[in-house]
Predicted model as a PDB file, atoms N, CA, C, CB and O in Angstrom, pLDDT in the B-factor column:
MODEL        1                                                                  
ATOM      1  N   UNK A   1     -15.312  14.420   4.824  1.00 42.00           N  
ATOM      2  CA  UNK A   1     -13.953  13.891   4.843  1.00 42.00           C  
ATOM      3  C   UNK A   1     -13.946  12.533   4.139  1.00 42.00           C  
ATOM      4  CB  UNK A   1     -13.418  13.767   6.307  1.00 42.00           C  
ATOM      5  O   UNK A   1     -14.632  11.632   4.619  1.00 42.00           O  
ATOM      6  N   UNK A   2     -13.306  12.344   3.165  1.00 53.00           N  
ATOM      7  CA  UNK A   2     -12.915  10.974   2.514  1.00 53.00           C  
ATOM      8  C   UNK A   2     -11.994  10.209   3.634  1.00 53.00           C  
ATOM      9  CB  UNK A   2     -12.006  11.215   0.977  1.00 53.00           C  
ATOM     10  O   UNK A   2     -11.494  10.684   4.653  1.00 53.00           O  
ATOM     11  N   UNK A   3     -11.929   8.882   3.123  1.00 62.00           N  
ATOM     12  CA  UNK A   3     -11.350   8.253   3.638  1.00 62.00           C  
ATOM     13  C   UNK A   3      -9.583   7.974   3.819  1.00 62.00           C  
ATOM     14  CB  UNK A   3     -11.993   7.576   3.279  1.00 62.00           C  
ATOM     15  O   UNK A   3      -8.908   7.353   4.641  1.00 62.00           O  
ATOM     16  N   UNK A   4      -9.292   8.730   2.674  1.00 66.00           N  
ATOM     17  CA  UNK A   4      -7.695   9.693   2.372  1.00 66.00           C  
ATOM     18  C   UNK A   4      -6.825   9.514   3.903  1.00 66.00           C  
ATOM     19  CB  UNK A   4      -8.087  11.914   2.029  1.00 66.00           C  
ATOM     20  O   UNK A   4      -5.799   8.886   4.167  1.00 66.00           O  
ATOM     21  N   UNK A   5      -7.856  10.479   4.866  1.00 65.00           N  
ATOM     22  CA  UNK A   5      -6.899  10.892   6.239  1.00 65.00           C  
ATOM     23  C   UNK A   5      -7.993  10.351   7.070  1.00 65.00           C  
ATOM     24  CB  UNK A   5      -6.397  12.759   6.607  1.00 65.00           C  
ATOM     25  O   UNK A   5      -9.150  10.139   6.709  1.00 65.00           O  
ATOM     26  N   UNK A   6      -7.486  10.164   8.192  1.00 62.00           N  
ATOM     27  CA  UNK A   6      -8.411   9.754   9.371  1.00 62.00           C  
ATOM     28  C   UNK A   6      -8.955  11.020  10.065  1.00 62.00           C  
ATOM     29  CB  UNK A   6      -7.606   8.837  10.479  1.00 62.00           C  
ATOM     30  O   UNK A   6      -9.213  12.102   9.537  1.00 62.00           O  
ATOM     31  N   UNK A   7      -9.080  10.637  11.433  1.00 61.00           N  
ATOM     32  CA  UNK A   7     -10.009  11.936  12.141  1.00 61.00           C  
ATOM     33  C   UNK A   7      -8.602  13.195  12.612  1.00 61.00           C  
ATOM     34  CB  UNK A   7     -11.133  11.157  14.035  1.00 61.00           C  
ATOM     35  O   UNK A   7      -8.617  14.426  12.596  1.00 61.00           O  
ATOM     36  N   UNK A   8      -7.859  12.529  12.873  1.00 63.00           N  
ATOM     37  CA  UNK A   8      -6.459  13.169  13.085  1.00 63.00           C  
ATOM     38  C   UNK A   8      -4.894  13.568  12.190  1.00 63.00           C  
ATOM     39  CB  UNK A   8      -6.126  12.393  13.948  1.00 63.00           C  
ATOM     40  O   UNK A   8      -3.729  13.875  12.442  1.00 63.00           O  
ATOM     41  N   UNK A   9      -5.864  13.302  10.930  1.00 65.00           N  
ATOM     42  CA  UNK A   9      -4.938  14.063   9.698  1.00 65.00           C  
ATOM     43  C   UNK A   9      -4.285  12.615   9.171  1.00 65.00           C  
ATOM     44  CB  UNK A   9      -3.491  15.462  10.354  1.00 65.00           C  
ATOM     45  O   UNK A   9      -4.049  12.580   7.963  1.00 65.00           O  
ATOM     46  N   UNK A  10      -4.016  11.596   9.832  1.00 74.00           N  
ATOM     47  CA  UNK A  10      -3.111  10.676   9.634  1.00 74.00           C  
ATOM     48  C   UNK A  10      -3.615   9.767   8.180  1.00 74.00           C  
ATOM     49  CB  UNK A  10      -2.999   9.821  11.057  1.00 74.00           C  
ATOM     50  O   UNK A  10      -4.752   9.964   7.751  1.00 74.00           O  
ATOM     51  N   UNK A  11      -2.519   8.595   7.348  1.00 81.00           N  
ATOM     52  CA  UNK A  11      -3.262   8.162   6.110  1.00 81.00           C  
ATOM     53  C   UNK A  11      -4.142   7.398   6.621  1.00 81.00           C  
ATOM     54  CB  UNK A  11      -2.527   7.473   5.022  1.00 81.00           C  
ATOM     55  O   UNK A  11      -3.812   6.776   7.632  1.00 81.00           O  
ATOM     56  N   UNK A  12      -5.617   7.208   6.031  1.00 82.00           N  
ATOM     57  CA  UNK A  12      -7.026   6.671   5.818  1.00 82.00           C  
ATOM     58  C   UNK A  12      -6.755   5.462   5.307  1.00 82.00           C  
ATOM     59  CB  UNK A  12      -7.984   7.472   4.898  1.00 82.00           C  
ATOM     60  O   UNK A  12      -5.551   5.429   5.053  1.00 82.00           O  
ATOM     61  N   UNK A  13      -7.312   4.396   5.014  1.00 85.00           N  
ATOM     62  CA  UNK A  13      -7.376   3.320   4.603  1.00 85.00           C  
ATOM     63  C   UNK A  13      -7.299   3.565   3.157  1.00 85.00           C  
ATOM     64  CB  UNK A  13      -8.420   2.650   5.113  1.00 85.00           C  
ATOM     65  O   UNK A  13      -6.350   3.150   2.491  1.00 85.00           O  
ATOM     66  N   UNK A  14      -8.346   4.276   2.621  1.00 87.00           N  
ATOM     67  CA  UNK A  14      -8.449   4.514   1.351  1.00 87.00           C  
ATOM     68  C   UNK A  14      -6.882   5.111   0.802  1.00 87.00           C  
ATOM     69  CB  UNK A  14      -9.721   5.519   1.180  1.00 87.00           C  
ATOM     70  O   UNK A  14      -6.319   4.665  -0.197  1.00 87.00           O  
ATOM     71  N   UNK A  15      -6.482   5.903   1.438  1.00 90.00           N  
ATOM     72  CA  UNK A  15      -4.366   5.869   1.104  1.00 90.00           C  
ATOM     73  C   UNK A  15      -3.465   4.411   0.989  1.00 90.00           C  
ATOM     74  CB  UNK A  15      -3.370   6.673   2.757  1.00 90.00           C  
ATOM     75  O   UNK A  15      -2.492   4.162   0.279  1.00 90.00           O  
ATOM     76  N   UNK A  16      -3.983   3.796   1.697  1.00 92.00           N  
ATOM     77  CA  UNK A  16      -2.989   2.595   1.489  1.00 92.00           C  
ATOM     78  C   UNK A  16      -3.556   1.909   0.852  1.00 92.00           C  
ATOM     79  CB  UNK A  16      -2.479   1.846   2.510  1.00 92.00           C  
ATOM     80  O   UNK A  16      -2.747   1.036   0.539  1.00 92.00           O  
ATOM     81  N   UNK A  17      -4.966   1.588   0.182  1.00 93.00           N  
ATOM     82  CA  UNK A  17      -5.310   0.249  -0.535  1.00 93.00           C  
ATOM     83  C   UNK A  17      -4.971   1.589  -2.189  1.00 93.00           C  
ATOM     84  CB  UNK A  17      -7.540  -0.762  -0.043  1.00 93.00           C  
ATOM     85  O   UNK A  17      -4.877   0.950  -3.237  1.00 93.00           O  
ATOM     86  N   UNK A  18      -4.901   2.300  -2.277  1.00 94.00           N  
ATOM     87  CA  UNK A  18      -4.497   3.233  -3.659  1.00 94.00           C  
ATOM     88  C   UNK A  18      -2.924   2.722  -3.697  1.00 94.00           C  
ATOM     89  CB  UNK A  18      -4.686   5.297  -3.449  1.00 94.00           C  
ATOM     90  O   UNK A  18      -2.487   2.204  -4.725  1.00 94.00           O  
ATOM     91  N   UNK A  19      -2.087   2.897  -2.512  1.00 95.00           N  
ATOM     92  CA  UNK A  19      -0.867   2.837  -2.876  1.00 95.00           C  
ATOM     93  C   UNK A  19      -1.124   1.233  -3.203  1.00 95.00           C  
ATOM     94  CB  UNK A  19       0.293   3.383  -1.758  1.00 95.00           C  
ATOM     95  O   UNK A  19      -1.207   0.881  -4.379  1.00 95.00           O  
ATOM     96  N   UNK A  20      -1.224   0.446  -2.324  1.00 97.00           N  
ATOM     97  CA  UNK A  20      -1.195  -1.858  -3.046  1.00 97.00           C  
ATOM     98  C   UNK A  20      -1.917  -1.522  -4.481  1.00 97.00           C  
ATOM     99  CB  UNK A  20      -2.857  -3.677  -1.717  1.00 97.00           C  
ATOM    100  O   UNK A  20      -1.361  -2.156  -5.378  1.00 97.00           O  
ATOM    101  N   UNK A  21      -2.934  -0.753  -4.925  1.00 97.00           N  
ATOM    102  CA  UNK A  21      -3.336  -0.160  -6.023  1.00 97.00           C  
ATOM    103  C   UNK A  21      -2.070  -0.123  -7.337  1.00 97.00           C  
ATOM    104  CB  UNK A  21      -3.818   1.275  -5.489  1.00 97.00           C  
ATOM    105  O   UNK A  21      -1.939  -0.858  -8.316  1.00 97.00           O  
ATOM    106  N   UNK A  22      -1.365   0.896  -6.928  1.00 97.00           N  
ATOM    107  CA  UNK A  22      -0.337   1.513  -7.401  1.00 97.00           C  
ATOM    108  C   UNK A  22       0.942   0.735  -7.402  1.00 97.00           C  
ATOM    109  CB  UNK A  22      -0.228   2.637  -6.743  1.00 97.00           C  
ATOM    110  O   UNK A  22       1.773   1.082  -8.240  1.00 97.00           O  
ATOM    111  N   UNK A  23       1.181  -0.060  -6.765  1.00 97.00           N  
ATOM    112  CA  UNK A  23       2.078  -1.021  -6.816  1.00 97.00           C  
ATOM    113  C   UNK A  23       1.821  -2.209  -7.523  1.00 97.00           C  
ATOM    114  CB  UNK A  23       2.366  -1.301  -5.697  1.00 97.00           C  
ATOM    115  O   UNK A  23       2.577  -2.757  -8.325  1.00 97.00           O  
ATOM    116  N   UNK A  24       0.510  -2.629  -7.109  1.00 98.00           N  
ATOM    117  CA  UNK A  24       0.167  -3.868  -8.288  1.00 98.00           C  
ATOM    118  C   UNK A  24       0.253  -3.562  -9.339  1.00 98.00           C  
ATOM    119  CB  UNK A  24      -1.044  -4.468  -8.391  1.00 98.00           C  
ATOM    120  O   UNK A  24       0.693  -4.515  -9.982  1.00 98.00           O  
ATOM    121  N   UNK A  25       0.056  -2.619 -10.020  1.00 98.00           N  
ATOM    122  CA  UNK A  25       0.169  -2.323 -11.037  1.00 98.00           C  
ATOM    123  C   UNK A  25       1.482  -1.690 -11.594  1.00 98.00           C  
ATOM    124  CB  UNK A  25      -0.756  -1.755 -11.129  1.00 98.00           C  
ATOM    125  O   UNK A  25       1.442  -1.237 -12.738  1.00 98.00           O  
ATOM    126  N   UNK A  26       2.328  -1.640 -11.076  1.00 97.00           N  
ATOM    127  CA  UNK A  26       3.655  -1.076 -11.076  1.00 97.00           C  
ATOM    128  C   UNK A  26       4.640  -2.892 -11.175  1.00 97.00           C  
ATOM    129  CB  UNK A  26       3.908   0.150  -9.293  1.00 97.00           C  
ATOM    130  O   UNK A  26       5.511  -3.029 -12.035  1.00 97.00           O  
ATOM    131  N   UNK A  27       4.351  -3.890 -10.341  1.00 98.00           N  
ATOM    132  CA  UNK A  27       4.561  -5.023 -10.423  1.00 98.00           C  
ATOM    133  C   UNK A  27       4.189  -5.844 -11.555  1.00 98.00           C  
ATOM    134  CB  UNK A  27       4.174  -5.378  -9.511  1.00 98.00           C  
ATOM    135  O   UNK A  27       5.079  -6.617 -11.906  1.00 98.00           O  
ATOM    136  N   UNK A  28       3.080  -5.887 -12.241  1.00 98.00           N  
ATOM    137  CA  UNK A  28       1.996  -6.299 -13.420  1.00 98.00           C  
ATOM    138  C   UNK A  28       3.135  -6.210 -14.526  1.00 98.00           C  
ATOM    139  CB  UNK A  28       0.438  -5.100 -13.709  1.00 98.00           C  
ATOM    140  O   UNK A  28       3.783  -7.086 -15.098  1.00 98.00           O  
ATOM    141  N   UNK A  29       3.136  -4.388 -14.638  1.00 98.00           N  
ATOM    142  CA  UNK A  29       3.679  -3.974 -15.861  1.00 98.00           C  
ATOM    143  C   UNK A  29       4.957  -4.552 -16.021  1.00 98.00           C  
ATOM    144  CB  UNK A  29       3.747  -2.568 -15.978  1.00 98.00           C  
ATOM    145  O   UNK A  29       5.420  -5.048 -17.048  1.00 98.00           O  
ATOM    146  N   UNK A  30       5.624  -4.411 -14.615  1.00 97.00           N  
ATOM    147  CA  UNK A  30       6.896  -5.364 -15.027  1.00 97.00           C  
ATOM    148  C   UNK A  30       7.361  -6.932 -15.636  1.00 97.00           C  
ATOM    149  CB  UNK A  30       7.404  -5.398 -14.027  1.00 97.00           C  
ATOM    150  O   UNK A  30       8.441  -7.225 -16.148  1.00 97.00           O  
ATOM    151  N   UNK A  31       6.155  -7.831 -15.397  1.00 97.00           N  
ATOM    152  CA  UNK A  31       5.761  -8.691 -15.964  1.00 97.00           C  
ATOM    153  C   UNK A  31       5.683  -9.784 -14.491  1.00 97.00           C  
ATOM    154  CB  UNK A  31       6.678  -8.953 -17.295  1.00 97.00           C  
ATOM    155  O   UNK A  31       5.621 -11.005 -14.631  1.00 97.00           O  
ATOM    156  N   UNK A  32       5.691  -9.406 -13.715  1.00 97.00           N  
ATOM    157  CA  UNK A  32       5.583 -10.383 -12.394  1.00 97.00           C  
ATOM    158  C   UNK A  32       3.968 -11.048 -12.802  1.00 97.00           C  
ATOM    159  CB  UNK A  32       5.650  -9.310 -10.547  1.00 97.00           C  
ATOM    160  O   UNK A  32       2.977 -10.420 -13.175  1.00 97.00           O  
ATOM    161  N   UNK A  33       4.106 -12.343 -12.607  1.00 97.00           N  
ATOM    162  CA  UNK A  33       2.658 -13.197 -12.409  1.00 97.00           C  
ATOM    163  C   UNK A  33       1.818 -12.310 -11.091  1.00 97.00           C  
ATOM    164  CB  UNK A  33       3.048 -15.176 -11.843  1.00 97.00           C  
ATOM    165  O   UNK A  33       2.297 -11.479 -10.319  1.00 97.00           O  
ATOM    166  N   UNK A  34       0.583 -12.773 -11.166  1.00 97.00           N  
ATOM    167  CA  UNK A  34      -0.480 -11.886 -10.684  1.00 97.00           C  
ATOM    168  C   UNK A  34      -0.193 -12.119  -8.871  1.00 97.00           C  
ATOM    169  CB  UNK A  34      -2.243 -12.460 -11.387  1.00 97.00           C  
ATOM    170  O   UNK A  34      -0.119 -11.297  -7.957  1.00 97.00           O  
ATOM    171  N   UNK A  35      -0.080 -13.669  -8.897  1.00 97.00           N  
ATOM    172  CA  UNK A  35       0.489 -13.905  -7.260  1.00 97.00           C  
ATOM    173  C   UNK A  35       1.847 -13.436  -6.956  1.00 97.00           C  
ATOM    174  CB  UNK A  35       0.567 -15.489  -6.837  1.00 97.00           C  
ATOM    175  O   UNK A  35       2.019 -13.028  -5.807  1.00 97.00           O  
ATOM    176  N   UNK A  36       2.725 -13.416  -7.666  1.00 98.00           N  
ATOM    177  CA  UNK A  36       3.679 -12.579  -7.330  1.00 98.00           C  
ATOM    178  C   UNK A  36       3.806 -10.821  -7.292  1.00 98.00           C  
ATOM    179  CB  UNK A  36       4.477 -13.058  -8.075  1.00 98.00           C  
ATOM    180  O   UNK A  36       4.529  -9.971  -6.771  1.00 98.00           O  
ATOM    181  N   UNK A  37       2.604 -10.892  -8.205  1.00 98.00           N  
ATOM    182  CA  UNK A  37       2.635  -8.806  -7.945  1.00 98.00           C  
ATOM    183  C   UNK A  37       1.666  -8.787  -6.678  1.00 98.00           C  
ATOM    184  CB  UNK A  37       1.640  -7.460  -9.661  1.00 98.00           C  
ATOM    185  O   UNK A  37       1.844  -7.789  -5.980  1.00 98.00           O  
ATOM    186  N   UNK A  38       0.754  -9.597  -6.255  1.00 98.00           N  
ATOM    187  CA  UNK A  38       0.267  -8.885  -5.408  1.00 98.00           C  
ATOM    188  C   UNK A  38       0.904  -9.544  -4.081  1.00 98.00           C  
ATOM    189  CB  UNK A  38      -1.230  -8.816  -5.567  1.00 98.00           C  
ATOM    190  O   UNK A  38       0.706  -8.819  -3.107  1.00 98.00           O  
ATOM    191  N   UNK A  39       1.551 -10.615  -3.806  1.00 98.00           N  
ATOM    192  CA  UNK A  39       2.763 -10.359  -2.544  1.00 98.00           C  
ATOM    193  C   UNK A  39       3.609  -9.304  -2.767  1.00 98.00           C  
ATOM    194  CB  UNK A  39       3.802 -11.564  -2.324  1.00 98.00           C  
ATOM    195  O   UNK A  39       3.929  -8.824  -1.680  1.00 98.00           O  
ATOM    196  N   UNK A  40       4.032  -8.824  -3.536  1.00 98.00           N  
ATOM    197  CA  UNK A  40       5.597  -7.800  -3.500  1.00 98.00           C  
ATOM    198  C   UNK A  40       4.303  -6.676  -3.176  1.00 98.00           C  
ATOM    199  CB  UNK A  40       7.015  -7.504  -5.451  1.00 98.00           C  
ATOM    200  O   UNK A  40       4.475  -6.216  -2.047  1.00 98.00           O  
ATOM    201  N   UNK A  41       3.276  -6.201  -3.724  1.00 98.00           N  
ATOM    202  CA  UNK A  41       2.888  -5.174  -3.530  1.00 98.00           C  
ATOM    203  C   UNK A  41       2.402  -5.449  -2.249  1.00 98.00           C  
ATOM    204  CB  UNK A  41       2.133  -4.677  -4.465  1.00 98.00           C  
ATOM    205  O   UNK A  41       2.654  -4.326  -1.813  1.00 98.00           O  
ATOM    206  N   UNK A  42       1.845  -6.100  -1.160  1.00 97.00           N  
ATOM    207  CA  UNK A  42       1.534  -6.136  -0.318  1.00 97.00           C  
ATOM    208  C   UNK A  42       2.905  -5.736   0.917  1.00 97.00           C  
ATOM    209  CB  UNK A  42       0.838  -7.269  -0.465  1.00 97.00           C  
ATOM    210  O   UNK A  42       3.110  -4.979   1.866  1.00 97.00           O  
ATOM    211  N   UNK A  43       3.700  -6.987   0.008  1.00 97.00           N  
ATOM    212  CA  UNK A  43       4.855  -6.559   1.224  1.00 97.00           C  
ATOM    213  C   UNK A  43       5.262  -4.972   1.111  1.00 97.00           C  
ATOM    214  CB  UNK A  43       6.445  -7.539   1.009  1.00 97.00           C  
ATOM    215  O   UNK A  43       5.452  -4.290   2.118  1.00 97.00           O  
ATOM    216  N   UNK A  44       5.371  -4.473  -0.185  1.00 97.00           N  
ATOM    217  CA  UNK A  44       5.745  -2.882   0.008  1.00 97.00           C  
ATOM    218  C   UNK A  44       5.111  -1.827   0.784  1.00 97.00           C  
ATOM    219  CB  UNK A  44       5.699  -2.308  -1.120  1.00 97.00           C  
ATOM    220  O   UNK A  44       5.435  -0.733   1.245  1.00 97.00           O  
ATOM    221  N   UNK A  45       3.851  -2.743   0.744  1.00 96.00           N  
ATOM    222  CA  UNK A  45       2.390  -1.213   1.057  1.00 96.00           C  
ATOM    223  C   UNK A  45       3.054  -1.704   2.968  1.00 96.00           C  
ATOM    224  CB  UNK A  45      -0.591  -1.825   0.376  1.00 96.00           C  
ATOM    225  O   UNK A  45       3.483  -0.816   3.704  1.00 96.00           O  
ATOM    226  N   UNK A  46       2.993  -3.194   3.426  1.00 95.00           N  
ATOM    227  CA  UNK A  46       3.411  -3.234   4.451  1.00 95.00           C  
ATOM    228  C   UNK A  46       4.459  -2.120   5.148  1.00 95.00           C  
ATOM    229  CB  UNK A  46       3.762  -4.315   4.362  1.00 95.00           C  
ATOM    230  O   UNK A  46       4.240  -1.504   6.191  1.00 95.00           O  
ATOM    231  N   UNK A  47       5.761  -2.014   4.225  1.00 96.00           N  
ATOM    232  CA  UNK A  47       7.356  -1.816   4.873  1.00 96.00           C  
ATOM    233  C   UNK A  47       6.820  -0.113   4.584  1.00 96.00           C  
ATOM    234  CB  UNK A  47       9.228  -2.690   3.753  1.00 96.00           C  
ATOM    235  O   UNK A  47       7.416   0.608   5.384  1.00 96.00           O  
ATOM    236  N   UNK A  48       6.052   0.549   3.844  1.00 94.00           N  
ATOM    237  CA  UNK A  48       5.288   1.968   3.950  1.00 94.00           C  
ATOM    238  C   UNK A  48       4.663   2.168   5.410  1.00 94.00           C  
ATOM    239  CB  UNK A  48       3.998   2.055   2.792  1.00 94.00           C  
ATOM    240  O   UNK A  48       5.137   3.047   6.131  1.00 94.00           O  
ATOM    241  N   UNK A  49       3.604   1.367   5.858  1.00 92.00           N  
ATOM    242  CA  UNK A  49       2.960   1.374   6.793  1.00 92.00           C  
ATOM    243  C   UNK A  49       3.862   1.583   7.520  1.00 92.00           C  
ATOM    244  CB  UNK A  49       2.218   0.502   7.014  1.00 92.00           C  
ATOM    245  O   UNK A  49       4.028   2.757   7.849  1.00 92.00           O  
ATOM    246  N   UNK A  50       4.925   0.403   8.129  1.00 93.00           N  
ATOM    247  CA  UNK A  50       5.963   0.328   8.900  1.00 93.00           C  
ATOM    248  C   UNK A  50       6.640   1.720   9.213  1.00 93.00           C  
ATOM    249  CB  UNK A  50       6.826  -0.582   8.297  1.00 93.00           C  
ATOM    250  O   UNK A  50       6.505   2.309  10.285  1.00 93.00           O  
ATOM    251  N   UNK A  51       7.120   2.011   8.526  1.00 93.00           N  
ATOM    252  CA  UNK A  51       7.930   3.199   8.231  1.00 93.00           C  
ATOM    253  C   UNK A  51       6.829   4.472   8.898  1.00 93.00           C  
ATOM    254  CB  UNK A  51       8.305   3.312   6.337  1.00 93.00           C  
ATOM    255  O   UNK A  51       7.101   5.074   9.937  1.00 93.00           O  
ATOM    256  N   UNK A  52       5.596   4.721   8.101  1.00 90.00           N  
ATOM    257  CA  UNK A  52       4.905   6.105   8.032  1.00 90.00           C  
ATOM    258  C   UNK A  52       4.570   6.041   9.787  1.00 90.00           C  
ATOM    259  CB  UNK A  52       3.279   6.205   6.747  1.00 90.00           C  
ATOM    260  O   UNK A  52       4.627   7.092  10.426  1.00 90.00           O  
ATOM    261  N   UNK A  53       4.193   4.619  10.540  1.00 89.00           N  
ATOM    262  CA  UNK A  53       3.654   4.755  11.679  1.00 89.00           C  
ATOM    263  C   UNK A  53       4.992   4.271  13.034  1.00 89.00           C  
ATOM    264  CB  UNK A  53       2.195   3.778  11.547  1.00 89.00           C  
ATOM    265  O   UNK A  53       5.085   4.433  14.251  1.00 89.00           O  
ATOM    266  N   UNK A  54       5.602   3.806  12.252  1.00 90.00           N  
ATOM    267  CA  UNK A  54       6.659   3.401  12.993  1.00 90.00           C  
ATOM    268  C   UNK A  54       6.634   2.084  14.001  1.00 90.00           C  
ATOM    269  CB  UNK A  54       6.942   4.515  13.686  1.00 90.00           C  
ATOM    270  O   UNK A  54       7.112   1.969  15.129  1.00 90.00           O  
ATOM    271  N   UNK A  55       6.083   1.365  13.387  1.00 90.00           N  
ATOM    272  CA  UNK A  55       5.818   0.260  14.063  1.00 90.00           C  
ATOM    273  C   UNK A  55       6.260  -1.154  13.185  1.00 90.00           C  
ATOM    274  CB  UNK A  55       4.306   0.358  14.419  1.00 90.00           C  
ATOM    275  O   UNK A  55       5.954  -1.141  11.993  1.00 90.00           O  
ATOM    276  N   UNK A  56       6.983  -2.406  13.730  1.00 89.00           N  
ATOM    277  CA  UNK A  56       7.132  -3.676  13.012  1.00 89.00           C  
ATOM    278  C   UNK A  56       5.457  -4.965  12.734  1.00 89.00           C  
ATOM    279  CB  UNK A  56       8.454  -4.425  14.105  1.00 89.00           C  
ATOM    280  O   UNK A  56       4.962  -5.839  13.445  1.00 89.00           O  
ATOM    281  N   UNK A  57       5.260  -4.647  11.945  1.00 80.00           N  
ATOM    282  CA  UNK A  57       4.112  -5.510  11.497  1.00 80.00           C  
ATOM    283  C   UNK A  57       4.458  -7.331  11.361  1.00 80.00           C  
ATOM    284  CB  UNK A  57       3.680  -4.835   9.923  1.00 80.00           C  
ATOM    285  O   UNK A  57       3.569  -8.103  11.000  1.00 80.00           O  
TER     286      UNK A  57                                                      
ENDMDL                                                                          
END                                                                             
C-alpha cells in the first residue's frame, strides 16, 4: 500500500502533499511570488482537508 490511502481507504499523506504539489505549481504559473504561492497553496490544500474530513483547522 502506498501512502495515497491510509489503513482505512481514507487520503494518505502522500495525497495531500501531491495536491500543495499541484497547487504550487498552479499558483507559480500564474505568476504569484514563491511566498505567496506557497501560502495560497497551503491555505487551499488546508480548506480541501477541511472539507474531505470535515473538520475546522
Amino acid at each position: 500500500m502506498d501512502n495515497q490511502m491510509d489503513a482505512q481507504g481514507r487520503r494518505g499523506p502522500g495525497y495531500w502533499t501531491q495536491l500543495f504539489n499541484a497547487y504550487l505549481d498552479v499558483y507559480l504559473k500564474y505568476g504569484y511570488s514563491a511566498n505567496d504561492a506557497i501560502e495560497r497553496a497551503h491555505q487551499s490544500v488546508y480548506r480541501e482537508i477541511e472539507i474531505y474530513y470535515g473538520v475546522d483547522l
